[in-house]
PyMOL CGO cylinders between C-alpha atoms (Angstrom):
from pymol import cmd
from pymol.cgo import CYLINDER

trace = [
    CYLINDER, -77.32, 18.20, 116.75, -80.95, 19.06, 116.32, 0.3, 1, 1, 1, 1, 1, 1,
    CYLINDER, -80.95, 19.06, 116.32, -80.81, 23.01, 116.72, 0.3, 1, 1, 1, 1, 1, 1,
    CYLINDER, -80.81, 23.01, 116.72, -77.67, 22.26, 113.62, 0.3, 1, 1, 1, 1, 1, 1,
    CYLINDER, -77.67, 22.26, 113.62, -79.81, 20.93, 111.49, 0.3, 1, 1, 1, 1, 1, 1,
    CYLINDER, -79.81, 20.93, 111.49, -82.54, 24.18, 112.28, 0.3, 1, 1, 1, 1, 1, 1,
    CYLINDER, -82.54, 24.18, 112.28, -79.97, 27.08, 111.94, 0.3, 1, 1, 1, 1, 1, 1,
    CYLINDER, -79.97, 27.08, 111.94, -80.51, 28.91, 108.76, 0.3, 1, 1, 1, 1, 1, 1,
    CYLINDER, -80.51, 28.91, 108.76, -77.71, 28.47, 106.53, 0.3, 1, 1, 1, 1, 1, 1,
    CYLINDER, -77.71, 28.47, 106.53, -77.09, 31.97, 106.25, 0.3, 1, 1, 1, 1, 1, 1,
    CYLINDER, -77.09, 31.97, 106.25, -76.38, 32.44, 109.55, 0.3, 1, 1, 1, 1, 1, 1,
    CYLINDER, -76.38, 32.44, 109.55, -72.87, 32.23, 111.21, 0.3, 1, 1, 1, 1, 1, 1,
    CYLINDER, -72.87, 32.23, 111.21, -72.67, 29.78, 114.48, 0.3, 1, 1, 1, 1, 1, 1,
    CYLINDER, -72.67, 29.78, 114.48, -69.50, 30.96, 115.27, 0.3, 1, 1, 1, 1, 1, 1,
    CYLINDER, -69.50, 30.96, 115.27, -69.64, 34.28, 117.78, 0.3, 1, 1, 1, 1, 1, 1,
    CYLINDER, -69.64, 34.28, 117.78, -66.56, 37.07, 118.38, 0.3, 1, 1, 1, 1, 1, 1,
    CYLINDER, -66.56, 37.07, 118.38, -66.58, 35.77, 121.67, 0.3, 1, 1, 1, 1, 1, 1,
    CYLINDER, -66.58, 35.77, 121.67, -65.21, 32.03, 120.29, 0.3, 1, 1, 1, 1, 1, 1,
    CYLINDER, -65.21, 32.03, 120.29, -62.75, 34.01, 117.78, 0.3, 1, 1, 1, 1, 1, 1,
    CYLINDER, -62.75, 34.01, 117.78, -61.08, 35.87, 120.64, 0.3, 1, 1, 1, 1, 1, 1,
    CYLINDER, -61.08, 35.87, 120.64, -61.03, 32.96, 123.09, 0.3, 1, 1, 1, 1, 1, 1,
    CYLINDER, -61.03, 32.96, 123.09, -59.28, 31.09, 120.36, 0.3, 1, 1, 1, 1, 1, 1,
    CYLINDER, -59.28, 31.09, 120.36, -56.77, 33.86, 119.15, 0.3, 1, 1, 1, 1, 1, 1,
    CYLINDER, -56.77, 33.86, 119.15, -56.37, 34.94, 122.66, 0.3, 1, 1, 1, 1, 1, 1,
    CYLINDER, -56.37, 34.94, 122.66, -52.78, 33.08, 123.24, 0.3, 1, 1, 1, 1, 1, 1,
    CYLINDER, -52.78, 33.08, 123.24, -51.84, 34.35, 120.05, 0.3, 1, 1, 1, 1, 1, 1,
    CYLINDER, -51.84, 34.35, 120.05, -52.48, 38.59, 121.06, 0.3, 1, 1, 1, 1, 1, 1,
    CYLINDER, -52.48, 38.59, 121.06, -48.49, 39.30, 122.23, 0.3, 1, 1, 1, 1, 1, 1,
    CYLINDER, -48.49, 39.30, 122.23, -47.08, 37.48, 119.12, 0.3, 1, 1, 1, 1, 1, 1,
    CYLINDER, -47.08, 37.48, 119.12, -49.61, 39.44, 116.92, 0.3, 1, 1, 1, 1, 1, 1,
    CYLINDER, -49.61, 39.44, 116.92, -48.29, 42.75, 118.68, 0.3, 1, 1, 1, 1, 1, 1,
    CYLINDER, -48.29, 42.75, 118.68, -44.41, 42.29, 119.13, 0.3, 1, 1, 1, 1, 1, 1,
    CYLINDER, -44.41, 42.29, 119.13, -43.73, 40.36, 115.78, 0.3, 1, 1, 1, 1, 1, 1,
    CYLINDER, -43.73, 40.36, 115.78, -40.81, 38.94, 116.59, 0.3, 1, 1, 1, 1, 1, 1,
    CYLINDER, -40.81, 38.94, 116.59, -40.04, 34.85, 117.01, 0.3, 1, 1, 1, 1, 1, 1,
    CYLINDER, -40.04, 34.85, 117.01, -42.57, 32.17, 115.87, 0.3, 1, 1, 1, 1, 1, 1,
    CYLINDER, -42.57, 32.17, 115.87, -46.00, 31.87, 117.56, 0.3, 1, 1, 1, 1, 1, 1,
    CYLINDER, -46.00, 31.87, 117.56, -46.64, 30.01, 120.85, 0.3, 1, 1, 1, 1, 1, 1,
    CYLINDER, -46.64, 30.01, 120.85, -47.67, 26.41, 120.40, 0.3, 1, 1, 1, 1, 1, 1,
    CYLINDER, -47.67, 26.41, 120.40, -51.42, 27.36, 122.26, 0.3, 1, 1, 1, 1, 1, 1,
    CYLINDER, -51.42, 27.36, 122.26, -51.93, 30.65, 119.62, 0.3, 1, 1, 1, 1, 1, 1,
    CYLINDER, -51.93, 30.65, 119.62, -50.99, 27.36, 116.96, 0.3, 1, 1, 1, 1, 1, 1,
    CYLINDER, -50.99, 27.36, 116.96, -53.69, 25.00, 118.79, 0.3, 1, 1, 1, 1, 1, 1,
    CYLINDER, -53.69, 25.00, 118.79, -56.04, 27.76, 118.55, 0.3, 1, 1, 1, 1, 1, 1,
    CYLINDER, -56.04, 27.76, 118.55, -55.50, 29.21, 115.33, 0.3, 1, 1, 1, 1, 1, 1,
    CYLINDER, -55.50, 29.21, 115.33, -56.30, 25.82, 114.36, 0.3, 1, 1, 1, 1, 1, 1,
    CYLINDER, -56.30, 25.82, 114.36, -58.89, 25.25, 115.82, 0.3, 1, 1, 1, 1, 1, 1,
    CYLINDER, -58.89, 25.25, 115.82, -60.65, 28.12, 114.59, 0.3, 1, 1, 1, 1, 1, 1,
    CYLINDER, -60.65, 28.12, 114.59, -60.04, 27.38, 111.27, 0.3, 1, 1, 1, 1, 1, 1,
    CYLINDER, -60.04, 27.38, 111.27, -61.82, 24.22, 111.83, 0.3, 1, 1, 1, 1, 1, 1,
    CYLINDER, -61.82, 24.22, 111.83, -64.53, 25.36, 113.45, 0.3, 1, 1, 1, 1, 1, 1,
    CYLINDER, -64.53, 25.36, 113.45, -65.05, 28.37, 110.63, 0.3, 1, 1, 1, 1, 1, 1,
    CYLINDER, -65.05, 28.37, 110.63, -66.70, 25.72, 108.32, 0.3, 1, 1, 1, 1, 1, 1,
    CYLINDER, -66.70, 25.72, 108.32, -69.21, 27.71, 106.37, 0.3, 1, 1, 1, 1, 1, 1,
    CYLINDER, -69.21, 27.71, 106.37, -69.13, 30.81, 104.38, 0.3, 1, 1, 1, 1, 1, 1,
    CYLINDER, -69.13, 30.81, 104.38, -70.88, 32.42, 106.89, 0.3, 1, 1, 1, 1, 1, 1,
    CYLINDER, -70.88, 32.42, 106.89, -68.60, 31.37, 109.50, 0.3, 1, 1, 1, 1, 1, 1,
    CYLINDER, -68.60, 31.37, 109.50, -65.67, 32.56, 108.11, 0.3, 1, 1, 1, 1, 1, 1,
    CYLINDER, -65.67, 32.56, 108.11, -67.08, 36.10, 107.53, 0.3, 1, 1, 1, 1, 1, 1,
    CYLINDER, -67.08, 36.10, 107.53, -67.75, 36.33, 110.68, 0.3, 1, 1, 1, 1, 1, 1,
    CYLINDER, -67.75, 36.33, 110.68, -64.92, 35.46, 111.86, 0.3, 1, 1, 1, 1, 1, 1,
    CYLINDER, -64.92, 35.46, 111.86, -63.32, 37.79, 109.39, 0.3, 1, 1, 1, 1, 1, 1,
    CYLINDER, -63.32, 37.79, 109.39, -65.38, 40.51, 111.09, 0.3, 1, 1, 1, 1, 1, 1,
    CYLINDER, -65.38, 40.51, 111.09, -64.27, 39.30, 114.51, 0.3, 1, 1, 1, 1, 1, 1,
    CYLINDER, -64.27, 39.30, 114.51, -60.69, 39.71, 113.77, 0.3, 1, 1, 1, 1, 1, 1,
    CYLINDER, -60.69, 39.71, 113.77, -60.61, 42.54, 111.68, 0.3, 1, 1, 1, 1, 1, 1,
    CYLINDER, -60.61, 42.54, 111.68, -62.42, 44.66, 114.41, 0.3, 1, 1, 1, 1, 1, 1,
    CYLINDER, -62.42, 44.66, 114.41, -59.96, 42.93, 117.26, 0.3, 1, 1, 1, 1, 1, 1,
    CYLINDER, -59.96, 42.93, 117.26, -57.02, 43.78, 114.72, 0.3, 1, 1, 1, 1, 1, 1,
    CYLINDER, -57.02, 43.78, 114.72, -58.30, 47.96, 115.08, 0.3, 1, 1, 1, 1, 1, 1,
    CYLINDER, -58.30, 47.96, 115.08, -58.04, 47.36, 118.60, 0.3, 1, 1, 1, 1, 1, 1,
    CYLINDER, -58.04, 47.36, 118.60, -54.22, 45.94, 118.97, 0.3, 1, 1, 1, 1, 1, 1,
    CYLINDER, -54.22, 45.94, 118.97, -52.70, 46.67, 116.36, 0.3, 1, 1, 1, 1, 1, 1,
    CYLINDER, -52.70, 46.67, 116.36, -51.21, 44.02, 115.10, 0.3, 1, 1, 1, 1, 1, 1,
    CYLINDER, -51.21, 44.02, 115.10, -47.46, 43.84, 113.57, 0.3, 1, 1, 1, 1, 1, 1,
    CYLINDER, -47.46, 43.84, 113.57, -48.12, 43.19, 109.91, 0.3, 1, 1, 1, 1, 1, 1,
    CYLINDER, -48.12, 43.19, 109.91, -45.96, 40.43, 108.91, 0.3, 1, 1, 1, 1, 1, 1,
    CYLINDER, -45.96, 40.43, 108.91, -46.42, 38.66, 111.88, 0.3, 1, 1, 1, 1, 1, 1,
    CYLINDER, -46.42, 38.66, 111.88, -50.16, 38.83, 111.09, 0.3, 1, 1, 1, 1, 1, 1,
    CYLINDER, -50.16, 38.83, 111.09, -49.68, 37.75, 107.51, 0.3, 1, 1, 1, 1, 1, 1,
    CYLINDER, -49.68, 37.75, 107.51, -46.99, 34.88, 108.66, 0.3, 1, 1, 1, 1, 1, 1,
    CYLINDER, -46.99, 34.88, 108.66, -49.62, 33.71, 111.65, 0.3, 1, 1, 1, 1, 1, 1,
    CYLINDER, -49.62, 33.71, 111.65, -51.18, 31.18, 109.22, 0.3, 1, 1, 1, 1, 1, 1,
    CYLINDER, -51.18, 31.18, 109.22, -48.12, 29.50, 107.67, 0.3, 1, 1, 1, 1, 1, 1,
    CYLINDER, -48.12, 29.50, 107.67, -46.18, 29.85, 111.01, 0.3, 1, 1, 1, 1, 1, 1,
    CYLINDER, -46.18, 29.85, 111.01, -48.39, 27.74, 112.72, 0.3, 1, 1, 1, 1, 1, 1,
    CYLINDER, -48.39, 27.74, 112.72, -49.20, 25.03, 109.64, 0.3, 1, 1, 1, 1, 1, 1,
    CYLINDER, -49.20, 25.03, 109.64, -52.83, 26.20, 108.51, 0.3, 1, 1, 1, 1, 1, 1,
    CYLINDER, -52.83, 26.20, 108.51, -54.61, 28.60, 106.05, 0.3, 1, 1, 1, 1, 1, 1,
    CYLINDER, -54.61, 28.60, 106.05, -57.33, 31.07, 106.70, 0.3, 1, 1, 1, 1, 1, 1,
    CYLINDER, -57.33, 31.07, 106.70, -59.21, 32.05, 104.11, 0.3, 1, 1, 1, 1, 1, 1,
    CYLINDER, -59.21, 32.05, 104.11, -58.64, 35.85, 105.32, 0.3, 1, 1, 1, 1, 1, 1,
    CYLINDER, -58.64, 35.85, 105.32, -55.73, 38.16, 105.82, 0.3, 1, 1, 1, 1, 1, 1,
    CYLINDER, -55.73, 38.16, 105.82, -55.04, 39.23, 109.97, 0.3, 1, 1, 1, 1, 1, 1,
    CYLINDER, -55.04, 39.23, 109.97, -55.46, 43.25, 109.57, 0.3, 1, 1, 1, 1, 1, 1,
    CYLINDER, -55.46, 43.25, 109.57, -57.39, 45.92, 109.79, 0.3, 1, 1, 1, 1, 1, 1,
    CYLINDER, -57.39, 45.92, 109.79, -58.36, 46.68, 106.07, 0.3, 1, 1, 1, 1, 1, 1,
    CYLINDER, -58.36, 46.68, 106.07, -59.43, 43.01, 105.37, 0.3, 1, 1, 1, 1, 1, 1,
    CYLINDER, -59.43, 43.01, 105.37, -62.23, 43.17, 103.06, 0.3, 1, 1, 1, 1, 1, 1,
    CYLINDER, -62.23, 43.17, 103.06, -64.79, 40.56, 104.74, 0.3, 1, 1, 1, 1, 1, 1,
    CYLINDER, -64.79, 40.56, 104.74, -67.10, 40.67, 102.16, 0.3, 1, 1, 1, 1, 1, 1,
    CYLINDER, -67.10, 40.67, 102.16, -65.05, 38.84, 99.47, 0.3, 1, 1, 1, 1, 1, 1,
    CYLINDER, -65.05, 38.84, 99.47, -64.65, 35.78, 102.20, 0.3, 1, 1, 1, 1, 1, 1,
    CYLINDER, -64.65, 35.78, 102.20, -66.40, 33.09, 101.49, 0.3, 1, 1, 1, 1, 1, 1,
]
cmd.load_cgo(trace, "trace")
């Protein structure tokens, strides 16, 4: 709790490393686009939207996925649908050509 309360508030806690754990389950729905999301890419969708608390956070995780989003390639609607598909919002678009900046 203590090293909390020290972090600068400009500073992201969340790492890429906890965005892809959590997104992980979620990689073949992302790619195939087709059907509704496993329950576990749900849980951890979810989860990282909860744990994305500050500004900062969700930037970075904006940064996280956008970069891992280059990498797959992710089918677009199923990207766009991930949110409302498993009952949560992100402040961000899944993709590519998110602008991170604007999150906040």
């Amino acid at each position: 709790m203590l090293l909390l309360l020290l972090a600068p508030a400009s500073e992201a806690v969340i790492t890429c490393s906890n965005v892809v754990n959590y997104l992980r389950p979620c990689v073949n729905y992302l790619v195939k686009g087709t059907g509704k999301p496993p329950a576990t890419c749900c849980s951890g969708a979810s989860a990282l939207a909860s744990a994305s608390s500050t500004s900062a956070d969700k930037r970075a995780a904006c940064d996280c996925i956008k970069t891992a989003a280059k990498k797959i390639n992710p089918n677009v609607q199923a990207a766009q649908a991930l949110p409302g598909n498993c009952g949560i919002s992100l402040p961000f678009t899944i993709s590519p050509n998110v602008d991170c900046s604007k999150v906040g």
